[in-house]
C-alpha positions as CSV (number, residue, x, y, z in Angstrom):
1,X,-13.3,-7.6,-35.5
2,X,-12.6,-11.4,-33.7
3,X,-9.4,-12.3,-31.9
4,X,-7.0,-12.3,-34.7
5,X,-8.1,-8.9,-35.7
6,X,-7.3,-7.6,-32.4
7,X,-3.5,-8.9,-33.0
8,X,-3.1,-7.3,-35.9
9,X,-4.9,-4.0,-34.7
10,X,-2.3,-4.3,-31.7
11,X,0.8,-4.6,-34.4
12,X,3.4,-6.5,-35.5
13,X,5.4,-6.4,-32.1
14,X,2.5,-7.7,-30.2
15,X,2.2,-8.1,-26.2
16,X,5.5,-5.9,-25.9
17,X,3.6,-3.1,-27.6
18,X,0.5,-3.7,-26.1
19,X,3.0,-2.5,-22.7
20,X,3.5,0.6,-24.3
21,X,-0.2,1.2,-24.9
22,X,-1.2,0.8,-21.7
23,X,1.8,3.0,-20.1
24,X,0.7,5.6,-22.6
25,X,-3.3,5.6,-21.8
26,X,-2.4,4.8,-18.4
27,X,-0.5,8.0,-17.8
28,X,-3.4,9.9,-19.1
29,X,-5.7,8.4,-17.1
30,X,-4.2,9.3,-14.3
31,X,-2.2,12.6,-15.2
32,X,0.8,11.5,-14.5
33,X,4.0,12.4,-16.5
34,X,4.6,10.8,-20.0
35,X,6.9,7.9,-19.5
36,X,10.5,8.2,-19.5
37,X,11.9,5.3,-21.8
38,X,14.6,3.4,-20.5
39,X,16.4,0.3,-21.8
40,X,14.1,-2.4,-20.0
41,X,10.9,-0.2,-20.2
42,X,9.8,2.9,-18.9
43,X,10.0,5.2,-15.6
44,X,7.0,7.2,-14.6
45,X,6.8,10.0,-12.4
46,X,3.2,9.7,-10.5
47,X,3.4,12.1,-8.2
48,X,1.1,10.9,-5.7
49,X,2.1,10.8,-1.9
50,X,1.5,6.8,-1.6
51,X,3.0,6.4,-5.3
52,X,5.7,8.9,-6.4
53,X,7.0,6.9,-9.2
54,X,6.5,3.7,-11.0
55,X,8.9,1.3,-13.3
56,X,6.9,-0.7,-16.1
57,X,9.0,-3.5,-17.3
58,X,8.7,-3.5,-21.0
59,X,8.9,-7.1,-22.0
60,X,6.8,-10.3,-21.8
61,X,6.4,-13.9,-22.1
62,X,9.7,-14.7,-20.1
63,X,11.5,-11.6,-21.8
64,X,12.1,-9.6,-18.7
65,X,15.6,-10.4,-17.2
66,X,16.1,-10.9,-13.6
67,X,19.5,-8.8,-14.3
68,X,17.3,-5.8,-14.8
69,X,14.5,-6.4,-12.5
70,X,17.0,-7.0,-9.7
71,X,19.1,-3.5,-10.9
72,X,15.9,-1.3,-11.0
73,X,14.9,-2.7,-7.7
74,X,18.3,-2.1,-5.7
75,X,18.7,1.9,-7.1
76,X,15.0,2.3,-5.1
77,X,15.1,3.4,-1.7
78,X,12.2,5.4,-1.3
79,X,9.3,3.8,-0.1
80,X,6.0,3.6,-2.1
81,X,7.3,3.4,-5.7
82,X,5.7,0.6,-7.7
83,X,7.4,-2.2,-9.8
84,X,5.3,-3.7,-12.8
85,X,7.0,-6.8,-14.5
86,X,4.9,-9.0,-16.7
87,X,5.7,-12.5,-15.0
88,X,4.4,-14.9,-12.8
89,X,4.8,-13.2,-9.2
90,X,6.3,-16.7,-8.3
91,X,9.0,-16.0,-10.8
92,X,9.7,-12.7,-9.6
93,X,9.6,-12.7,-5.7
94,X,13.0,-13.8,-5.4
95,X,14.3,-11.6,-7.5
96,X,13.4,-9.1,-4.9
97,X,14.7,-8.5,-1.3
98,X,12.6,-8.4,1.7
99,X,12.4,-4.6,1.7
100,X,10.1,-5.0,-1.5
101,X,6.2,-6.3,-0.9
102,X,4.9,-8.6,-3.5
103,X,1.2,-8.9,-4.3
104,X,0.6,-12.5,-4.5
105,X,-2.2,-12.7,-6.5
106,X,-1.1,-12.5,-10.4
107,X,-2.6,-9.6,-12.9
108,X,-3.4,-9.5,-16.0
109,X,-2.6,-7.3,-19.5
110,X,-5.9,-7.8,-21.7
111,X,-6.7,-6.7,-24.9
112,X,-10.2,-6.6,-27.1
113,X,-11.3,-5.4,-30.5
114,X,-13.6,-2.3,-29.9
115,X,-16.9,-2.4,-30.8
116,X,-19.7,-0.2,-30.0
117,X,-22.5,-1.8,-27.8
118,X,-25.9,-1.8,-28.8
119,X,-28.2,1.2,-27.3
120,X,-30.3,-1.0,-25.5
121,X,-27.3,-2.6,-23.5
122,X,-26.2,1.0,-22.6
123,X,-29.3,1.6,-20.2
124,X,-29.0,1.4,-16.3
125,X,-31.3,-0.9,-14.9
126,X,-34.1,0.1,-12.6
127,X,-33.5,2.2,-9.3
128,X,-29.9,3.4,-11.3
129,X,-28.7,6.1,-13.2
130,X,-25.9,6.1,-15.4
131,X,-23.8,9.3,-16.4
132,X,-20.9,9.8,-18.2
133,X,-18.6,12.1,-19.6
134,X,-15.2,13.8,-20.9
135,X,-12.9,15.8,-19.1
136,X,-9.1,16.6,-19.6
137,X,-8.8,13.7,-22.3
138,X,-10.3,10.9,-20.3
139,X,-13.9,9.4,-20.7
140,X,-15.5,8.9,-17.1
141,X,-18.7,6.7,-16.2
142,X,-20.1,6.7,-13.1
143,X,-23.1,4.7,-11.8
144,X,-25.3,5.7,-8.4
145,X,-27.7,3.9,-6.6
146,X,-31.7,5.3,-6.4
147,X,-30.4,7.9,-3.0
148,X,-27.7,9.1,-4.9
149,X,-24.5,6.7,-3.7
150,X,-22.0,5.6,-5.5
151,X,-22.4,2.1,-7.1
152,X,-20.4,1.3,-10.3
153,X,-17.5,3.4,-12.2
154,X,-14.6,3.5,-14.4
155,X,-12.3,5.5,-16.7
156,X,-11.1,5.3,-20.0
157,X,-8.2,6.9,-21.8
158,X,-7.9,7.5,-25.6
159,X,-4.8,7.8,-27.0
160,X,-5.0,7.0,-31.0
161,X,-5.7,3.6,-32.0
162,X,-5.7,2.1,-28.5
163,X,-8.0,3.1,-25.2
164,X,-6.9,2.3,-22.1
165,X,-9.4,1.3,-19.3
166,X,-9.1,1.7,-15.9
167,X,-10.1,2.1,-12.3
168,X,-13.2,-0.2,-12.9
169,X,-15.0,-0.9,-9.5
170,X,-18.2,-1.6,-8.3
171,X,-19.0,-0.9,-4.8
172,X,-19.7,-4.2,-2.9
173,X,-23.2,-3.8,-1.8
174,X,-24.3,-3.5,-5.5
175,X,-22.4,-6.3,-7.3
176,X,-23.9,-9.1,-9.5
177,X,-26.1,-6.7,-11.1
178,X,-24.5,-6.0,-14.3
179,X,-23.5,-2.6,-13.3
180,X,-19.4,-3.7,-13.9
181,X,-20.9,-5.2,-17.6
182,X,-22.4,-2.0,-18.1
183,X,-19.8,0.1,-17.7
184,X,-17.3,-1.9,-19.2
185,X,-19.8,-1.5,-22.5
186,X,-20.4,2.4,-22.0
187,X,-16.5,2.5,-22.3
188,X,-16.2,0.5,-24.5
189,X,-18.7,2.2,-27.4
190,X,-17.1,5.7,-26.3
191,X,-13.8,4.5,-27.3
192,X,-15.4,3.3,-30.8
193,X,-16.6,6.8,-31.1
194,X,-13.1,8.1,-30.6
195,X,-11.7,6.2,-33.1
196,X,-9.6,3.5,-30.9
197,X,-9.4,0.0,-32.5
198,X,-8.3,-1.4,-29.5
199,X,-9.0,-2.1,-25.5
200,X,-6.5,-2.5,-23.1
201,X,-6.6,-2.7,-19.7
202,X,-4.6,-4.2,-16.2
203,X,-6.6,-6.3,-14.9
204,X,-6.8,-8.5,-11.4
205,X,-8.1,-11.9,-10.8
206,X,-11.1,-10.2,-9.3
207,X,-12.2,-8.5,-12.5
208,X,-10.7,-11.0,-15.3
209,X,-13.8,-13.0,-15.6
210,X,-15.8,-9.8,-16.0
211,X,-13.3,-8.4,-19.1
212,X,-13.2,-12.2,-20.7
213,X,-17.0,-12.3,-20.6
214,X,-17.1,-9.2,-22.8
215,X,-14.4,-10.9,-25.0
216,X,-11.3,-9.8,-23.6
217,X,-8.2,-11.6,-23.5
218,X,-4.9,-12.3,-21.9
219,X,-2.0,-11.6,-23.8
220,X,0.2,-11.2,-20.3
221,X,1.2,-12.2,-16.6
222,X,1.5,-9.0,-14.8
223,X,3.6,-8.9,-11.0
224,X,3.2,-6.0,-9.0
225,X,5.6,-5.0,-5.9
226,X,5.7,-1.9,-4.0
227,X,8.7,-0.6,-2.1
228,X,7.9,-1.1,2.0
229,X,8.6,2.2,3.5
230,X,10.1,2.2,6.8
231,X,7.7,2.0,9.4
232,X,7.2,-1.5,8.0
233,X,7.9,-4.9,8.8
């Protein structure tokens, strides 16, 4: 499936409803509550002591108003709950008052058409082993190094049509090796064999020339802001 087969996959409401596949896989991925739908997106309970809660912003390409952002933001007073809006971070920072950090480094929503990776390109190289596996709804890959360490992972969350990827890292002392490629494409060809059509992921500037190299794309700007807690300046 190319690019335009990924759009239609995605639906006839595209990069607002590719918000609402990631809020869904992302919740499973990380077992947080299912999303509370509210007029300008979605509230979700975390429940994690450095992030409680999180409010997605539902629209894109310009369609989230400052109105709302600035509303959402004022009726937060506890510290450590996360904003997502899918804008420019330039565009949103003054939305928000000093009380709210900013990251200023832009992210990304991506999307790519699933397909399953040939066997050979599922193989760690030498001195690594691969392993991955299913628990509680959520595919897992992890990748060690020859003693045993931690080198590569990342998580994957099926939920119907689309998959949501996330938490990809590779430790630092073992990058530009493929392992991030690898399991990227392990992912990848386990979603395929759940059924999911469609990859989406979050992605940072970091880690978007990794996705677009496996043929993901951009179909969204993505700010995120985190309430300073007290104790902060």
């Amino acid at each position: 499936m190319e690019a335009t087969g990924a759009r239609e996959a995605i639906g006839a409401a595209g990069a607002d409803e590719v918000v609402r596949a990631w809020v869904d896989g992302w919740v499973v991925s990380r077992g947080a509550a299912p999303p509370a739908v509210e007029p300008w997106g979605y509230t979700i309970d975390v429940g994690q002591a450095r992030h409680p809660s999180r409010h997605v912003f539902g629209s894109t390409h310009g369609g989230a108003l400052e109105a709302d952002v600035r509303k959402v933001a004022a009726s937060v007073s506890g510290a450590d709950v996360w904003l997502k809006v899918f804008a420019e971070p330039s565009r949103v920072s003054p939305w928000l008052g000093p009380e709210w950090w900013v990251d200023p480094e832009e992210g990304y929503l991506m999307t790519v058409a699933l397909t399953p990776a040939p066997p050979q390109q599922l193989v760690a190289p030498e001195g690594y082993r691969l392993r991955t596996w299913m628990r509680g709804g959520v595919v897992r890959t992890m990748v060690t190094a020859a003693d045993g360490s931690w080198a590569a992972r990342g998580q994957l969350a099926p939920t119907g049509r689309t998959a949501v990827a996330d938490q990809i890292e590779t430790s630092t002392e073992h990058r530009r090796r493929g392992l991030g490629s690898l399991v990227m494409r392990t992912l990848q060809t386990a979603a395929v064999e759940q059924g999911c059509e469609v990859g989406v992921l979050a992605g940072t500037v970091e880690g978007r020339a990794l996705y677009e190299s496996l043929g993901w794309r951009v179909v969204a700007l993505l700010t995120s802001a985190r309430r300073r807690g007290r104790d902060e300046s």
